[in-house]
KEVEX-511771 format. One line per 4 residues: their letters; for each residue x, y, z of N, C-alpha, C, O. Coordinates in nm, 2 decimals, padded with zeros to 4 digits. Example, Ala and Ser with C-alpha at 12.3 -4.5 7.8 and 13.67 -1.06 7.14 Angstrom:
% residues 2
AS) 01.32/-00.57/00.78/01.23/-00.45/00.78/01.32/-00.33/00.78/01.42/-00.33/00.85  01.28/-00.22/00.71/01.37/-00.11/00.71/01.29/00.00/00.79/01.34/00.11/00.80
% end
This chain:
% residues 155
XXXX) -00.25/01.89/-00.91/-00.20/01.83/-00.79/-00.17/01.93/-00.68/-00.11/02.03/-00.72  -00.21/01.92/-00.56/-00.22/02.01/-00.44/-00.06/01.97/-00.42/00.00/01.86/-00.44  -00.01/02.13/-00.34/00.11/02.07/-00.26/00.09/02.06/-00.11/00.04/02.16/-00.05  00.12/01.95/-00.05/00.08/01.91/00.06/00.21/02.00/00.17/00.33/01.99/00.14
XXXX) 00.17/02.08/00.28/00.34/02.10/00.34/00.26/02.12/00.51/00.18/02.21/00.53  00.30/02.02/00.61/00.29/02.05/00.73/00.33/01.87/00.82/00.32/01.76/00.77  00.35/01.89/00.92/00.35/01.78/00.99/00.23/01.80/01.09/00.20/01.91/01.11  00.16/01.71/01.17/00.10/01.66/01.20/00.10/01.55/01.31/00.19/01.47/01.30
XXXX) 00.00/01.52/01.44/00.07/01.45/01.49/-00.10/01.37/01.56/-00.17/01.42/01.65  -00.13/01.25/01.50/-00.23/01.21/01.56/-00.28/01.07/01.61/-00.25/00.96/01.56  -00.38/01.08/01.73/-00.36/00.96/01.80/-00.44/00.88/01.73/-00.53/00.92/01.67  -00.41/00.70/01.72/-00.50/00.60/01.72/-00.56/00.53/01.81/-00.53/00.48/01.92
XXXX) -00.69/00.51/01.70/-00.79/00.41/01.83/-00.74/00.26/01.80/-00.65/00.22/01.73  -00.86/00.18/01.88/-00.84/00.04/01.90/-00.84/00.00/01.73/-00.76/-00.07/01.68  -00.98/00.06/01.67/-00.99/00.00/01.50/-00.89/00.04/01.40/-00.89/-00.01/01.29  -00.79/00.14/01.44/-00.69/00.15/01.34/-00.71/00.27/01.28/-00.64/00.30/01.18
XXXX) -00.81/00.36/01.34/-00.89/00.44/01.30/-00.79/00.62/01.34/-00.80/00.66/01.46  -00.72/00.68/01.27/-00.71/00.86/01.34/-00.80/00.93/01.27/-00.86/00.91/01.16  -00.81/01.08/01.40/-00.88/01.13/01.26/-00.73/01.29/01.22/-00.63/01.35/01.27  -00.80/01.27/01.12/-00.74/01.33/00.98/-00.72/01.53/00.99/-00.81/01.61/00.96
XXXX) -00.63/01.56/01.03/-00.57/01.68/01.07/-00.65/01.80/00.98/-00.66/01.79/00.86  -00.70/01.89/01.05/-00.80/01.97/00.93/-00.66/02.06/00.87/-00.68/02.12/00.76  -00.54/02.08/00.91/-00.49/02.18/00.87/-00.42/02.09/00.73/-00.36/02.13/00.63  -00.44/01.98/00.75/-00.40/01.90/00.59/-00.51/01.89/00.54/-00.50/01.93/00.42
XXXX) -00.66/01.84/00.57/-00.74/01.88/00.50/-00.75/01.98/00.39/-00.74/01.96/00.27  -00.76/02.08/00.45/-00.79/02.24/00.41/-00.72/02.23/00.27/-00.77/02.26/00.16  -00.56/02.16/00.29/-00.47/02.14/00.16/-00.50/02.06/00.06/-00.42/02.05/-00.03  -00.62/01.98/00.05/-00.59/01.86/-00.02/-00.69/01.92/-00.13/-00.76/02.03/-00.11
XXXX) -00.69/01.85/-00.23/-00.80/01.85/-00.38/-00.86/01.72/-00.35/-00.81/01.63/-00.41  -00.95/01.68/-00.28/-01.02/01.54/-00.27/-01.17/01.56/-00.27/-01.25/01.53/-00.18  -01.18/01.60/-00.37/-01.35/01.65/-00.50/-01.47/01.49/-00.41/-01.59/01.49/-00.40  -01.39/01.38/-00.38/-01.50/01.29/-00.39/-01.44/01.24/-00.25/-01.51/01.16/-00.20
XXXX) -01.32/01.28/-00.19/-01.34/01.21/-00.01/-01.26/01.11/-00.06/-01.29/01.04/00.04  -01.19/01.05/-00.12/-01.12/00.92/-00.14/-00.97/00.97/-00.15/-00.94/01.08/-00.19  -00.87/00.87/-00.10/-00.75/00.87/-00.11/-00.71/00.72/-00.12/-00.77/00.62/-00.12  -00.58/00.75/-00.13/-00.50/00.54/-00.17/-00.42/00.56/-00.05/-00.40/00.67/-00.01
XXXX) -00.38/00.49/00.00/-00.27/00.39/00.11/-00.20/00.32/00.07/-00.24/00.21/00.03  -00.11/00.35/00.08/-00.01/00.21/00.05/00.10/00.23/00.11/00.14/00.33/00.17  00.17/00.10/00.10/00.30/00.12/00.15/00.41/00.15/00.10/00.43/00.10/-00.02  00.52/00.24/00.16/00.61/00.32/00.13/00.71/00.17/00.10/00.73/00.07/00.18
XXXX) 00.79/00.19/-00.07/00.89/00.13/-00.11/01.03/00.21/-00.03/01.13/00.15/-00.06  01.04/00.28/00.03/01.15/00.35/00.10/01.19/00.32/00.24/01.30/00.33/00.29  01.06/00.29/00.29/01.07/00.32/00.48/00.95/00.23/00.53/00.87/00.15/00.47  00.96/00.27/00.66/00.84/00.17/00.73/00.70/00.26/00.76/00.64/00.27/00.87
XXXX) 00.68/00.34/00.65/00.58/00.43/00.67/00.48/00.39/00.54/00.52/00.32/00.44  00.35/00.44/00.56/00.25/00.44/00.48/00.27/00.57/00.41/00.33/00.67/00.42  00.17/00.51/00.29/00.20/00.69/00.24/-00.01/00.73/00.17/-00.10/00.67/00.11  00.01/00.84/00.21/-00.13/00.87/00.19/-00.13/00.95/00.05/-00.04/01.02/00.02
XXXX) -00.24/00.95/-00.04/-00.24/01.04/-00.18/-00.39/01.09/-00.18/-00.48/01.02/-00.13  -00.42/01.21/-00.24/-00.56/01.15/-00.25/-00.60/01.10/-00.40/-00.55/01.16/-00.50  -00.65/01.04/-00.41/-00.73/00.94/-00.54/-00.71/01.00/-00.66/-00.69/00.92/-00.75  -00.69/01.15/-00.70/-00.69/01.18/-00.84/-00.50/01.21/-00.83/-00.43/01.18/-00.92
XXXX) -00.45/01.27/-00.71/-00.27/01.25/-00.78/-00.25/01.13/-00.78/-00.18/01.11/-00.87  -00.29/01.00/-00.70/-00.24/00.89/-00.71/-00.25/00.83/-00.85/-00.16/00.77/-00.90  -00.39/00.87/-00.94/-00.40/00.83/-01.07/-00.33/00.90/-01.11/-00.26/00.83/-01.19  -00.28/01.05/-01.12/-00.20/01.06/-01.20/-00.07/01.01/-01.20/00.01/01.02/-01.30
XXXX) -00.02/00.95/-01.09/00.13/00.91/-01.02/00.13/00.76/-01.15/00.23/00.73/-01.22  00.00/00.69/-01.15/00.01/00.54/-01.20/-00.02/00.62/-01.35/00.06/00.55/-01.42  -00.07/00.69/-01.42/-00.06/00.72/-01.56/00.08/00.71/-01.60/00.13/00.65/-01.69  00.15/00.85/-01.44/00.30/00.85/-01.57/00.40/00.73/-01.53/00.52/00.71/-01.57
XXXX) 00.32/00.66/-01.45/00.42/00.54/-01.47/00.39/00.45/-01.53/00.47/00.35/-01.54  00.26/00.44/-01.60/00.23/00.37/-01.71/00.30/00.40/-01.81/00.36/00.31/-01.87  00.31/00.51/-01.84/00.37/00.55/-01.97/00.49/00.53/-01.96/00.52/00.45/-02.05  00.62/00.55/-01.88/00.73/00.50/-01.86/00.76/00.37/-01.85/00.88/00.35/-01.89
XXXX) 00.67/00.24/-01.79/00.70/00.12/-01.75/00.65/00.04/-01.90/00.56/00.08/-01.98  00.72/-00.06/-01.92/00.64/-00.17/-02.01/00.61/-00.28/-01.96/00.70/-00.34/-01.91  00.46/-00.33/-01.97/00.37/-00.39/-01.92/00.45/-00.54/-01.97/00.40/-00.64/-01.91  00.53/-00.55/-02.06/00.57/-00.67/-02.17/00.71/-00.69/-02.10/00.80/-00.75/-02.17
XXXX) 00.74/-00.66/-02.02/00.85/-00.66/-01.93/00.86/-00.66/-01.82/00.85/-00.55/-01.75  00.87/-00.81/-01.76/00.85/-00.82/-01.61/00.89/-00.79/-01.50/00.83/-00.81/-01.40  01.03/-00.70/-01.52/01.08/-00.64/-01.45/00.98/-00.47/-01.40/00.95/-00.42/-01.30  00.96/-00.45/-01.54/00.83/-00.33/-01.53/00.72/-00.34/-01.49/00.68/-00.27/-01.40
XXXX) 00.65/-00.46/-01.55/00.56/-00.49/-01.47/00.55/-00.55/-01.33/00.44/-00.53/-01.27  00.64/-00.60/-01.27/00.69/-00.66/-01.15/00.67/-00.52/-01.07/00.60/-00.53/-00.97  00.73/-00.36/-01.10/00.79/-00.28/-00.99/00.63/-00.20/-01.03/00.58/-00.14/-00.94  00.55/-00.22/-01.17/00.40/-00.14/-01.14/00.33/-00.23/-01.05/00.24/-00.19/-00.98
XXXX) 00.37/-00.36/-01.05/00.27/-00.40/-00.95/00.25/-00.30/-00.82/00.15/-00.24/-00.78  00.40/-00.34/-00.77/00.40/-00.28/-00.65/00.42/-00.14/-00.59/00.45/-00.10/-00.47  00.41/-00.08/-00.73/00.41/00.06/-00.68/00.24/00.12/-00.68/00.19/00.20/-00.61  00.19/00.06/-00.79/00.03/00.06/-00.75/-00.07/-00.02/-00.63/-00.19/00.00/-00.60
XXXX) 00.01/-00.11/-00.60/-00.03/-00.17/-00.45/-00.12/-00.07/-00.36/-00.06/00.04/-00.35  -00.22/-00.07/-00.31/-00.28/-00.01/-00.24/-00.43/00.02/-00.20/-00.51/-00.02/-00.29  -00.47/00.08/-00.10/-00.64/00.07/-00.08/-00.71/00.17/-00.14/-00.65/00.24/-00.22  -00.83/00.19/-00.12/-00.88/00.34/-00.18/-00.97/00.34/00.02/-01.03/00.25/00.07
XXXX) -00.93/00.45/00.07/-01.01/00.46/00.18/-01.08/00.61/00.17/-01.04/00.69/00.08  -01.17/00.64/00.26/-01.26/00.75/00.30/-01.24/00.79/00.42/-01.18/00.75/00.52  -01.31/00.93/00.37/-01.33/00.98/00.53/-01.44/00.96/00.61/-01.53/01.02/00.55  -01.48/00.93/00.70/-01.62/00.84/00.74/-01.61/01.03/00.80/-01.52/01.11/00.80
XXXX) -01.78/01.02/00.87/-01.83/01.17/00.85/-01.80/01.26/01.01/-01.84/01.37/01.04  -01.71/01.14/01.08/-01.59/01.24/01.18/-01.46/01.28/01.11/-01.36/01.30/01.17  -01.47/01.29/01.00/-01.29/01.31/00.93/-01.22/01.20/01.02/-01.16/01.25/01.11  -01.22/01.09/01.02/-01.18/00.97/01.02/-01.08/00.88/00.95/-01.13/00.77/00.99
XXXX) -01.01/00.86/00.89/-00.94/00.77/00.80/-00.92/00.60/00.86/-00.87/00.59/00.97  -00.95/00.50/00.81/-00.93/00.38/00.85/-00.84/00.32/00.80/-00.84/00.30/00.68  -00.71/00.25/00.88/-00.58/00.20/00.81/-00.66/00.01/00.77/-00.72/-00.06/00.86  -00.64/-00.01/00.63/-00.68/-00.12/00.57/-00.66/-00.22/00.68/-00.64/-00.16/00.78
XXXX) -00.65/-00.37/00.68/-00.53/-00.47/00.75/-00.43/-00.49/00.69/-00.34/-00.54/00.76  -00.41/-00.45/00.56/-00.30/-00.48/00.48/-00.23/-00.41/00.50/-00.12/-00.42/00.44  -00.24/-00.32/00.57/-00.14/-00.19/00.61/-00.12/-00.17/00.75/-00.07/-00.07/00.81  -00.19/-00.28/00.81/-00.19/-00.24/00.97/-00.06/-00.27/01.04/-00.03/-00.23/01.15
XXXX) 00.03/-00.34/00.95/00.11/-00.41/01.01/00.23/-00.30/01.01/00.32/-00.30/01.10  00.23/-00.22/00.92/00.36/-00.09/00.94/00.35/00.00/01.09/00.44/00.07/01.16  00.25/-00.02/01.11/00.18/00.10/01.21/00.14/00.01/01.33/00.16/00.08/01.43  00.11/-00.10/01.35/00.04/-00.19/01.43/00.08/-00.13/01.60/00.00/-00.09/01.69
XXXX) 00.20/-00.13/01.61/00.20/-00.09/01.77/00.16/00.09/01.77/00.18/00.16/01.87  00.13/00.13/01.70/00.16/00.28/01.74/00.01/00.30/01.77/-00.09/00.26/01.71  00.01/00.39/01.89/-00.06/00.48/01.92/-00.07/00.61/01.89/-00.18/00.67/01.91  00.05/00.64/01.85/00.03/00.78/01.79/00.09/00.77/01.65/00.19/00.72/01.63
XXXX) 00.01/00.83/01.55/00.10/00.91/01.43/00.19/01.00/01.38/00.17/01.10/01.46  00.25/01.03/01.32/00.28/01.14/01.25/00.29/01.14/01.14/00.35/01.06/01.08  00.22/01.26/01.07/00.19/01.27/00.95/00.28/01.34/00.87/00.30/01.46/00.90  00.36/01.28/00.78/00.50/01.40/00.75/00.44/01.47/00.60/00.43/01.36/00.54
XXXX) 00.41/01.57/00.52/00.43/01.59/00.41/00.55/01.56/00.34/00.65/01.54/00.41  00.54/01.54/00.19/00.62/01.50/00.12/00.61/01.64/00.01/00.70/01.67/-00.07  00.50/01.70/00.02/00.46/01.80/-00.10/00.37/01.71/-00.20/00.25/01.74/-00.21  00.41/01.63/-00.25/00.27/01.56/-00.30/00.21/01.42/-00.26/00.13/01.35/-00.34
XXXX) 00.24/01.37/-00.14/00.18/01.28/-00.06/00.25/01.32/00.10/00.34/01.39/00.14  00.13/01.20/00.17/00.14/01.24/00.32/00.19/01.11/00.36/00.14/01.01/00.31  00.32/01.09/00.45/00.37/00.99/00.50/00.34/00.94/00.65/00.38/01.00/00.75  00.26/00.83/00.65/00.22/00.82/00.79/00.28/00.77/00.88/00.16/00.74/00.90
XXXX) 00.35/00.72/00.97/00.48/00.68/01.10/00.43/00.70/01.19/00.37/00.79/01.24  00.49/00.55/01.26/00.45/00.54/01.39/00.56/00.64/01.44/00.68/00.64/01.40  00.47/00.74/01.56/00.57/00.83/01.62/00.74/00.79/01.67/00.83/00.87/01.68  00.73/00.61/01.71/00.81/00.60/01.78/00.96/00.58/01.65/01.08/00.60/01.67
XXXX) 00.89/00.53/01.53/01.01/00.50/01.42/01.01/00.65/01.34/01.09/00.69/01.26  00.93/00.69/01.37/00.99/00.86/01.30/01.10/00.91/01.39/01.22/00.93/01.37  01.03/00.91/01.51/01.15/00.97/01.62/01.28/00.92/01.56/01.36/01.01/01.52  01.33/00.76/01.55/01.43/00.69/01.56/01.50/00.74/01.42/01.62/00.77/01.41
XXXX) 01.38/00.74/01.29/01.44/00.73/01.19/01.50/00.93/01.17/01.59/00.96/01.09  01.44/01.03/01.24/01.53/01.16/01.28/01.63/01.12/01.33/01.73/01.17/01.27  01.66/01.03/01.44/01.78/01.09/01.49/01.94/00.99/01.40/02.06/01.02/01.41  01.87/00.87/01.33/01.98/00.82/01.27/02.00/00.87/01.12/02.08/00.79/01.05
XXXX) 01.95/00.99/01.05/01.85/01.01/00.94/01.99/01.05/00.84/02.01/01.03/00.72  02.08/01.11/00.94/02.21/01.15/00.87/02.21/01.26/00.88/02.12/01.31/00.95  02.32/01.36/00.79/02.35/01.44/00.76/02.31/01.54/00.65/02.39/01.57/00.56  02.18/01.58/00.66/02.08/01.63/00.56/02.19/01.74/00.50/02.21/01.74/00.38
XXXX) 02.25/01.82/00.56/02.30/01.95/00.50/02.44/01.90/00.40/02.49/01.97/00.32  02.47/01.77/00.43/02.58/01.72/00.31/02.52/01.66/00.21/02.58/01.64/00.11  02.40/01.63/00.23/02.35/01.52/00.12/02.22/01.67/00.06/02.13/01.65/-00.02  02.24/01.74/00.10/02.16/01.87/00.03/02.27/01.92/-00.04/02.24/01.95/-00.15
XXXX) 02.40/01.94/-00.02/02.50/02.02/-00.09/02.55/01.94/-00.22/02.58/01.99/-00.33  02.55/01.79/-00.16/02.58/01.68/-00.25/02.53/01.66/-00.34/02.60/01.63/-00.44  02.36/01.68/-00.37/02.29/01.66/-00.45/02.19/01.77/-00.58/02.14/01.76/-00.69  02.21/01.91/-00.47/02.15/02.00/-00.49/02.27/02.15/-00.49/02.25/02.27/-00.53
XXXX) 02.38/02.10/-00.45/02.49/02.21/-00.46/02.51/02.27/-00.58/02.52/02.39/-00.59  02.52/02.16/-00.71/02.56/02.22/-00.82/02.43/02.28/-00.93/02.47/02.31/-01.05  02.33/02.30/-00.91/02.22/02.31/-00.96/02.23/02.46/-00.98/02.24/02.53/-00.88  02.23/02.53/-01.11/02.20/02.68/-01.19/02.08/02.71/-01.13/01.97/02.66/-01.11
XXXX) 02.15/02.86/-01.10/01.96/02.94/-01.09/01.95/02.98/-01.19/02.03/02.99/-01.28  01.82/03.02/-01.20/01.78/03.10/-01.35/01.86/03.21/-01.32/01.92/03.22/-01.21  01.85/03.31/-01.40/01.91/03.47/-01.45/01.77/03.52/-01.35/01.77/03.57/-01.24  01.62/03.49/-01.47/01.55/03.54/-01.38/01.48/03.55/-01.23/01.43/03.63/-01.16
XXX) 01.53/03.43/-01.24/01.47/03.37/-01.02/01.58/03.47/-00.95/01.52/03.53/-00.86  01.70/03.52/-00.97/01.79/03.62/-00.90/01.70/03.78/-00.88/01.72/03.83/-00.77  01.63/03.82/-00.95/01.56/03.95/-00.96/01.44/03.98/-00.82/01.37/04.09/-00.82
% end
């Protein structure tokens, strides 16, 4: 699985259509041009994978979820939710209709890395969702304060 790391900032056309930032390119493992879309369980953003981490994402939640339990099955539905799209031969990406509706007013994108997916946002609810987003440096100390280094990572 590639680690994805950069932001990105790109315009849409009338078909729903951006194209696809080469400096995230260059990062990706996408052997066959395919990635999934779907929509983000977190936020009002899409989230982009390409096609072989997204299968690995639904393997290990295969193996964790039981298919015999609806509650499991109920949250794989919708965590597997999603399109398989391409890059048409402008590096192009096309937002499904089923996904138009997160993005629908935006003219512009931004593309946020996650490290192993790309989160797509209309510029104007990224902007909003930075400035109400909180206080990252408490909820970093909160969550990540008590965490051991190794002996060896100090060297």
């Amino acid at each position: 699985m590639a680690l994805i790391l950069g932001k990105e900032y790109c315009k849409v056309d009338s078909n729903g259509r951006f194209k696809f930032p080469i400096a995230l390119k260059r990062q990706l493992e996408t052997e066959d041009g395919r990635f999934v879309i779907r929509q983000s369980v977190y936020a009002e953003c899409l989230e982009l994978w390409t096609y072989a981490s997204f299968r690995e994402e639904v393997e290990k939640l295969q193996e964790r979820l039981n298919p015999y339990r609806r509650e499991d099955r109920d949250l794989l539905r919708k965590l597997t939710e999603g399109n398989i799209i391409e890059l048409d031969s402008n590096d192009r990406l096309l937002i499904p209709a089923e996904q138009k509706a997160t993005v629908a007013k935006a003219k512009e994108l931004v593309l946020q890395s996650t490290g192993k997916f790309i989160e797509l946002w209309d510029r104007q609810a990224y902007d909003k969702m930075n400035q109400t987003g909180g206080d990252y440096a408490q909820r970093a100390e909160q969550l990540l304060g008590s965490m051991s280094v190794d002996d060896d990572s100090k060297q």
